[in-house]
C-alpha positions, 0 to 999 in steps of 0.5 A: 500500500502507498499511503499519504499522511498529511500532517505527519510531524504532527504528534498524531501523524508521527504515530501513524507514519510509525504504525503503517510505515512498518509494512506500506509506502509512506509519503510524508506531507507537512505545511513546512516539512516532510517529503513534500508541502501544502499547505491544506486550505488552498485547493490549488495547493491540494491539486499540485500536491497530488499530481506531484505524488500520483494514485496512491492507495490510502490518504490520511490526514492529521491536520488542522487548526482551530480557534479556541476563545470565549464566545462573547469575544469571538469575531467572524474571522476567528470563527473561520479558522477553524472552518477553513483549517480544519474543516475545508482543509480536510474537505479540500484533501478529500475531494481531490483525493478521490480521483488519485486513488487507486480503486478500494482506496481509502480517505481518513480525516480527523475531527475531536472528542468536543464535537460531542463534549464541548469543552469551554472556549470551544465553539468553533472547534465543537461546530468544525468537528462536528462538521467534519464528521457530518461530511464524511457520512454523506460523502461516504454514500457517494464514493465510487469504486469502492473508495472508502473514508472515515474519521478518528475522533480523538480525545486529548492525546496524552503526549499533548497533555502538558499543552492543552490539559488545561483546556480539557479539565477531567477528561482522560487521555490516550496515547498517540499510538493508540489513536495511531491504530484507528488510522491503520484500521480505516486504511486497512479495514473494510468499513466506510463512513464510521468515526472510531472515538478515542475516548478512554 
């Protein structure tokens, strides 16, 4: 299998280079390093990127930033940051990952545990979460050639813990590599348009 993952010097993306490198083709992308860049919101940049890399066989990505700040505060350019990273990044991924890959292939996005807990300051993070989780149940229904997507909803890893902790008071966390195994099961597995949470 030759799979792309996005976001790969993330903590997260580290963990699943790691996990599906011991038996497939990795190709690495970052905003700023890895094999090649792209940065995920622009569309042009998306379309570049896989021309450059050719039909692959698995996409993943672990990408995208959010806002998090109090509701009374928040301005409508705050509240995109998070639609256009980690929603239409993601978006942007999928519909153009479609047609590079091979037939049975597989797309993997990421949403978060506070689309369904929210959390305080959380919701532009809760609304992109949630949305991107709503995409791909219905894109999963349109997919043809038996392409395959699905989502990992992770809660607060806990190598990120001393980083936002304090953002998620109470809640448990899991570790990079064991969130790393939902990656491989989309990637790998037979089923579409599921979210494996995370949680505990």
């Amino acid at each position: 299998m030759k799979a792309v993952v996005i976001g790969a010097s993330g903590t997260i993306g580290q963990a699943i280079v790691e996990a599906l490198g011991q038996r497939h083709e990795i190709v690495t992308v970052g905003s700023h390093s890895g094999q090649y860049q792209a940065d995920v919101k622009d569309i042009a940049q998306v379309r570049a990127l896989f021309e450059q890399i050719g039909k692959v066989d698995a996409v993943l990505v672990a990408a995208g930033i959010l806002h998090i700040g109090p509701l009374e505060e928040m301005t409508p350019e705050q509240f995109y940051i998070g639609l256009n990273s980690k929603l239409m990044g993601q978006v942007n991924v999928a519909l153009v990952a479609q047609h590079y890959l091979n037939d049975g292939g597989s797309i993997t996005l990421t949403s978060g545990v506070d689309a369904h807990q929210p959390i305080r300051h959380g919701a532009n993070a809760s609304t992109s979460n949630a949305a991107v989780e709503g995409f791909v149940r219905a894109a999963a229904a349109e997919l043809k050639r038996g392409l395959r997507i699905n989502v990992v909803n992770p809660t607060l890893v806990t190598e990120s813990a001393p980083k936002y902790g304090h953002l998620f008071p109470g809640f448990e966390t899991v570790t990079a590599k064991r969130v790393a195994l939902a990656y491989v099961r989309s990637a790998e597995g037979v089923e579409t348009g599921q979210t494996y949470k995370i949680w505990n």
